[in-house]
ROROTOR-933753 format. One line per field, with one value per atom (N, C-alpha, C, O): residue in one letter; chain; atom name; x, y, z. Coordinates in nm, 4 decimals. Example, Ala and Ser with C-alpha at 12.3 -4.5 7.8 and 13.67 -1.06 7.14 Angstrom:
<atoms>
res: a, a, a, a, s, s, s, s
chain: A, A, A, A, A, A, A, A
atom: N, CA, C, O, N, CA, C, O
east: 1.3190, 1.2300, 1.3200, 1.4236, 1.2850, 1.3670, 1.2900, 1.3409
north: -0.5690, -0.4500, -0.3300, -0.3319, -0.2250, -0.1060, 0.0030, 0.1138
up: 0.7800, 0.7800, 0.7800, 0.8465, 0.7080, 0.7140, 0.7870, 0.8039
</atoms>
This chain:
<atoms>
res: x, x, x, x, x, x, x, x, x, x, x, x, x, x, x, x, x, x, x, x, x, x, x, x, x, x, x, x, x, x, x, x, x, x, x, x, x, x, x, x, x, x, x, x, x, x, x, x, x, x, x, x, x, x, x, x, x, x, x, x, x, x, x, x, x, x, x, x, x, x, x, x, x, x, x, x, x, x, x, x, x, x, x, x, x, x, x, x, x, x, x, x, x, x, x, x, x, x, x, x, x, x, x, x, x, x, x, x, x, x, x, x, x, x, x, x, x, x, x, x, x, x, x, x, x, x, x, x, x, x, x, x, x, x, x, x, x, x, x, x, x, x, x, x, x, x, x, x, x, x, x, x, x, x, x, x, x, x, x, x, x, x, x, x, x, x, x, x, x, x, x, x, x, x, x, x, x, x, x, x, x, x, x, x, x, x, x, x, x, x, x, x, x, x, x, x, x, x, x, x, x, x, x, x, x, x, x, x, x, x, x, x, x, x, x, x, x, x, x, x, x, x, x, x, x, x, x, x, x, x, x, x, x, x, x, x, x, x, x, x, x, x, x, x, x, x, x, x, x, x, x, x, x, x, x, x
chain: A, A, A, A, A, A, A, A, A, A, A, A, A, A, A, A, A, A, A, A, A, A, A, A, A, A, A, A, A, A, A, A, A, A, A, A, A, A, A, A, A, A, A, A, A, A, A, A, A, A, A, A, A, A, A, A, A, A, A, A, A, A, A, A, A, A, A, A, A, A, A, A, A, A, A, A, A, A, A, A, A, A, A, A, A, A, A, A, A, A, A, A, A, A, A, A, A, A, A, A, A, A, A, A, A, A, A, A, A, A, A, A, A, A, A, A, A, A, A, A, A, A, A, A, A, A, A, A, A, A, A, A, A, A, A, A, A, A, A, A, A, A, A, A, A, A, A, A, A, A, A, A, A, A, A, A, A, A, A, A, A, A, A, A, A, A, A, A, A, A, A, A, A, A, A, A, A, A, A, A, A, A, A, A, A, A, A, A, A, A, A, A, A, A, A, A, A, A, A, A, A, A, A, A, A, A, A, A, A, A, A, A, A, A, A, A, A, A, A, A, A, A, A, A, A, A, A, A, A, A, A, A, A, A, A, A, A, A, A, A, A, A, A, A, A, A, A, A, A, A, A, A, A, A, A, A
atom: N, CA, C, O, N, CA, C, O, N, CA, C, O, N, CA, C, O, N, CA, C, O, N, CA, C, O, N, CA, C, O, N, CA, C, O, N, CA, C, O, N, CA, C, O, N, CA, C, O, N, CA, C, O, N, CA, C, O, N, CA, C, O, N, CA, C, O, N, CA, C, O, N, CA, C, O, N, CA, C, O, N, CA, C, O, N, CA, C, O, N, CA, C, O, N, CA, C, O, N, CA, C, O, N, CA, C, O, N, CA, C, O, N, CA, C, O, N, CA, C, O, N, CA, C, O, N, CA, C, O, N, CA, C, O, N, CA, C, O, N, CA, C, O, N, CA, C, O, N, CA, C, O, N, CA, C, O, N, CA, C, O, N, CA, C, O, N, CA, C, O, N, CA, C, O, N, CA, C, O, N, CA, C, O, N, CA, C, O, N, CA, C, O, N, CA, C, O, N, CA, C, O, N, CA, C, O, N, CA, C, O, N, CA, C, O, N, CA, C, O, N, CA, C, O, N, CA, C, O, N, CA, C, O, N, CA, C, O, N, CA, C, O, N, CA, C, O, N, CA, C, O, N, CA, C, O, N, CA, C, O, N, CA, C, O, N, CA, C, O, N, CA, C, O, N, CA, C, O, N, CA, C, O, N, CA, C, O
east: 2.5722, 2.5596, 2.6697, 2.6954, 2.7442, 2.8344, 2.7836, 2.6884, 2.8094, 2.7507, 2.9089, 2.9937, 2.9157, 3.0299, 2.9732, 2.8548, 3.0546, 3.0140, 3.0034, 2.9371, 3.0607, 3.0086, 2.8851, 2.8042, 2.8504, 2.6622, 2.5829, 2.4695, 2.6393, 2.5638, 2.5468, 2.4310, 2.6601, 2.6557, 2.5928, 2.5773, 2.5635, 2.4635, 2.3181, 2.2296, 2.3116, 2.1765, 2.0829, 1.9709, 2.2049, 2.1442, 2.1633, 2.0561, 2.2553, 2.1983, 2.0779, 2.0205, 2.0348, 1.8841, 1.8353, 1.7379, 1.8093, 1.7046, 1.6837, 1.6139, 1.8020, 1.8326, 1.8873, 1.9219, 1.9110, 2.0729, 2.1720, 2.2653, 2.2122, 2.3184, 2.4232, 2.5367, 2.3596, 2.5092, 2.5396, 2.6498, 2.4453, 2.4566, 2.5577, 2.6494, 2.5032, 2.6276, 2.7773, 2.8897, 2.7490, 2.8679, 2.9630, 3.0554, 2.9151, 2.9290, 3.0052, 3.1238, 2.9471, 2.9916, 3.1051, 3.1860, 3.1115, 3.2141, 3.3465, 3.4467, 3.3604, 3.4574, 3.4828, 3.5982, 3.3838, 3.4147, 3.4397, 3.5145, 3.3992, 3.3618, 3.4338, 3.4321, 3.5396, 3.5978, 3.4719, 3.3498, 3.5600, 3.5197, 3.4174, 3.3129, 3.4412, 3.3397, 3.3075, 3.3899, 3.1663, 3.1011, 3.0329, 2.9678, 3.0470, 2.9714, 2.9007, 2.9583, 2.7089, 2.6550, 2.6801, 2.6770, 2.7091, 2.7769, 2.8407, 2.8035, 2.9891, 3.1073, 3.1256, 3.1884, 3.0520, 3.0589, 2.9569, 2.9769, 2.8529, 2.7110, 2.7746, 2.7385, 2.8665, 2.8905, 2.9255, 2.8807, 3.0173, 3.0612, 2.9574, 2.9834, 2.8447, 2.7127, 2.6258, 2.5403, 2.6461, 2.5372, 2.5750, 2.4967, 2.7404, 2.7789, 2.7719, 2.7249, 2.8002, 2.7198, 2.5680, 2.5103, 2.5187, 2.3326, 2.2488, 2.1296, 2.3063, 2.2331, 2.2339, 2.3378, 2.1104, 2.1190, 2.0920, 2.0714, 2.1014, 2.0797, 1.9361, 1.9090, 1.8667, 1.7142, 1.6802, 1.5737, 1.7617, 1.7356, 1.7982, 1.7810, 1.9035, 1.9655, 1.9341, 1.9621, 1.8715, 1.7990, 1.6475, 1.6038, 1.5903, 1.5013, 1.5057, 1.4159, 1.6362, 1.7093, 1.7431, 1.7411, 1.7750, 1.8303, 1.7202, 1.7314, 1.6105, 1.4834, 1.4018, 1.3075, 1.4080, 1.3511, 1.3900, 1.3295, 1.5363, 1.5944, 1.6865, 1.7295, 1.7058, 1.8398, 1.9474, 1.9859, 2.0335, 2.1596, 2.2365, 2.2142, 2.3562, 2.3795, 2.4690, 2.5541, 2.4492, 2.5157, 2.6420, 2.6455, 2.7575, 2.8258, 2.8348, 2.8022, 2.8590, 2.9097, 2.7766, 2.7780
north: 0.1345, 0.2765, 0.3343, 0.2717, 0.4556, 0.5408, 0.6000, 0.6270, 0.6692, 0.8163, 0.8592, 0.7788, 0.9624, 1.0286, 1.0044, 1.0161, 0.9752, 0.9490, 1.1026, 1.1006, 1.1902, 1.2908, 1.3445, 1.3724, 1.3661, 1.3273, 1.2371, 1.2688, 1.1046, 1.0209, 1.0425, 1.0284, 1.0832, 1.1564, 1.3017, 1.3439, 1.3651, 1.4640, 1.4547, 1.5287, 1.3418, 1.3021, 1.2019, 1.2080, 1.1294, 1.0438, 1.1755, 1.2145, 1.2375, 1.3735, 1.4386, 1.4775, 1.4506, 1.5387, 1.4787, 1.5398, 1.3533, 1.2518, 1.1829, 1.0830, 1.2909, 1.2047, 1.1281, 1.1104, 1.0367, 0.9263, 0.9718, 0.9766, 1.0064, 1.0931, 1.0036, 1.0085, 0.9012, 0.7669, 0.6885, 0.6368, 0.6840, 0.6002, 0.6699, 0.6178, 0.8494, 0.9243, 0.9292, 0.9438, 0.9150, 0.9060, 0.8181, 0.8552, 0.6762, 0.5528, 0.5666, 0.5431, 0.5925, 0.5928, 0.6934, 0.6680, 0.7798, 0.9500, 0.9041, 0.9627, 0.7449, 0.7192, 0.5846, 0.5433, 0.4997, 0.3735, 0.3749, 0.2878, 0.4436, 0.4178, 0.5096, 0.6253, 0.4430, 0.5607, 0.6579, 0.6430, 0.7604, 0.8607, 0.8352, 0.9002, 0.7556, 0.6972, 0.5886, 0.5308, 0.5490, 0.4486, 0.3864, 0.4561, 0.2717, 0.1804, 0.0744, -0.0182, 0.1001, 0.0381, -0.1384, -0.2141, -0.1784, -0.2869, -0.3581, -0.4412, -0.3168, -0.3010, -0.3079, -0.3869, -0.2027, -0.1768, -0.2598, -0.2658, -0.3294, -0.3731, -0.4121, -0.3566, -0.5056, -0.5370, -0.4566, -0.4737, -0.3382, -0.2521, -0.1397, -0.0607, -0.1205, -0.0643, -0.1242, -0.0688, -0.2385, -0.3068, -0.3525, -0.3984, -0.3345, -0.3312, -0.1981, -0.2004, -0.0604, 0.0420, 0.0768, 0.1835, -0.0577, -0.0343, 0.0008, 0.0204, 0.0159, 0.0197, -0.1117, -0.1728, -0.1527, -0.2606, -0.1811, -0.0619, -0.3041, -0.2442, -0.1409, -0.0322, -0.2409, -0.1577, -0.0498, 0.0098, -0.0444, 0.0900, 0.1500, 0.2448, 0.1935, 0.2916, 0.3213, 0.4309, 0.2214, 0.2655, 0.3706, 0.4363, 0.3631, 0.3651, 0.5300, 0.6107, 0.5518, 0.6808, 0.7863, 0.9093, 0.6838, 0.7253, 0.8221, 0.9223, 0.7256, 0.7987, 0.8813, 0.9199, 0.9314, 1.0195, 1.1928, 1.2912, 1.1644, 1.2934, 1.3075, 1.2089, 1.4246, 1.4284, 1.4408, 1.5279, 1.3135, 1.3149, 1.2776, 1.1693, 1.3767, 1.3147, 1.1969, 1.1952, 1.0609, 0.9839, 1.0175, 1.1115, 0.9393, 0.9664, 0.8385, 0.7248, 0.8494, 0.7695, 0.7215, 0.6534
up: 2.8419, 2.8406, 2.9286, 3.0314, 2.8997, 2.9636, 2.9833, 2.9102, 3.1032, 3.2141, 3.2814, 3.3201, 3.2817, 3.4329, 3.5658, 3.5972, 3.6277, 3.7413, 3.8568, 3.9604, 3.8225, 3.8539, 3.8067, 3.8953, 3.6876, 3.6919, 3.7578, 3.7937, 3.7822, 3.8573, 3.9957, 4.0352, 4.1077, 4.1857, 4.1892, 4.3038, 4.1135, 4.1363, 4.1197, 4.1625, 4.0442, 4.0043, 4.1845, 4.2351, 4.2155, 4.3341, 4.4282, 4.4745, 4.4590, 4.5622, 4.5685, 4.6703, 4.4293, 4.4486, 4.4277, 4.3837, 4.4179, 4.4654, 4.5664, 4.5842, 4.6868, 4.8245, 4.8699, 4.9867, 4.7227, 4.7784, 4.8581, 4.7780, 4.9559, 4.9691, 4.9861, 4.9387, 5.0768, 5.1079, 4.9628, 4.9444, 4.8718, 4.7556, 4.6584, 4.5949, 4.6645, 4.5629, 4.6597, 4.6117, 4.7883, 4.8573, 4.7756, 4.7033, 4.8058, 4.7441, 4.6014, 4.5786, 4.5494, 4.3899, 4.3609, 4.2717, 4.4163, 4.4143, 4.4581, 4.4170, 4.5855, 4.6260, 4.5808, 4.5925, 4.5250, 4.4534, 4.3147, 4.2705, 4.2513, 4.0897, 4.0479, 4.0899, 3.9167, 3.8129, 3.7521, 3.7484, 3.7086, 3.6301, 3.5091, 3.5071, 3.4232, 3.3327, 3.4076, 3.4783, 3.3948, 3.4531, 3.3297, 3.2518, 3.3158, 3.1613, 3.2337, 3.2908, 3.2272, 3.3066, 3.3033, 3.4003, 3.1375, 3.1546, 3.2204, 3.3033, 3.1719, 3.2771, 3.4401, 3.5106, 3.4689, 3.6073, 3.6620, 3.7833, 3.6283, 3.7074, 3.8450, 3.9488, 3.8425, 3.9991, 4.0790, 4.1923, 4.0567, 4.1473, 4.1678, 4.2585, 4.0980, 4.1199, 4.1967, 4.2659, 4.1859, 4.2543, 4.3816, 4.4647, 4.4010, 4.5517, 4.5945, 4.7083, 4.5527, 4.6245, 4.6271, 4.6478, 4.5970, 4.6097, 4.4984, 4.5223, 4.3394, 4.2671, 4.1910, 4.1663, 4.1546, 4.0698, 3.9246, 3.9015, 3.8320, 3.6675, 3.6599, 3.6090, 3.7393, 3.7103, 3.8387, 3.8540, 3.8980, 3.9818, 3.9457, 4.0223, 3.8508, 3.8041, 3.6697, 3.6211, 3.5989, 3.5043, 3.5127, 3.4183, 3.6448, 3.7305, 3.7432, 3.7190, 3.7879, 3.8672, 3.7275, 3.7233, 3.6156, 3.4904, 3.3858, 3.3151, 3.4242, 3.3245, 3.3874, 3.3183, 3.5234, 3.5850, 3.6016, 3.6442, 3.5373, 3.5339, 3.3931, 3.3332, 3.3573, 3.2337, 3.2785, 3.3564, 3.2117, 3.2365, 3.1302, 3.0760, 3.0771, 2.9653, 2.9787, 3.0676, 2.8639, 2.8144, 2.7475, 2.6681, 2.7770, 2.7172, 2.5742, 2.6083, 2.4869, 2.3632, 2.3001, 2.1975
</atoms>
């Protein structure tokens, strides 16, 4: 799945992440493909299923 990572960072802000959207705003390109990226997500603290977790609790659009 593709997301922007500027949605993803707004999404972990109002859910209080603040160091986690920190994280991602300064680690992670612009498109994020949960595929792709799992390791570099899961070194700023999200794993597959906590961001899937984070994913179905709010709307955010997908990209593709």
């Amino acid at each position: 799945m593709k997301l922007s990572r500027n949605d993803l960072v707004q999404l972990l802000h109002s859910q209080g992440a603040n160091a986690t959207a920190d994280r991602v705003a300064t680690e992670l390109q612009e498109e994020i493909d949960t595929d792709r990226d799992r390791e570099l997500l899961a070194k700023v603290g999200l794993t597959h299923d906590q961001l899937m977790g984070r994913l179905a609790s709010a709307s955010i659009r997908i990209i593709g």
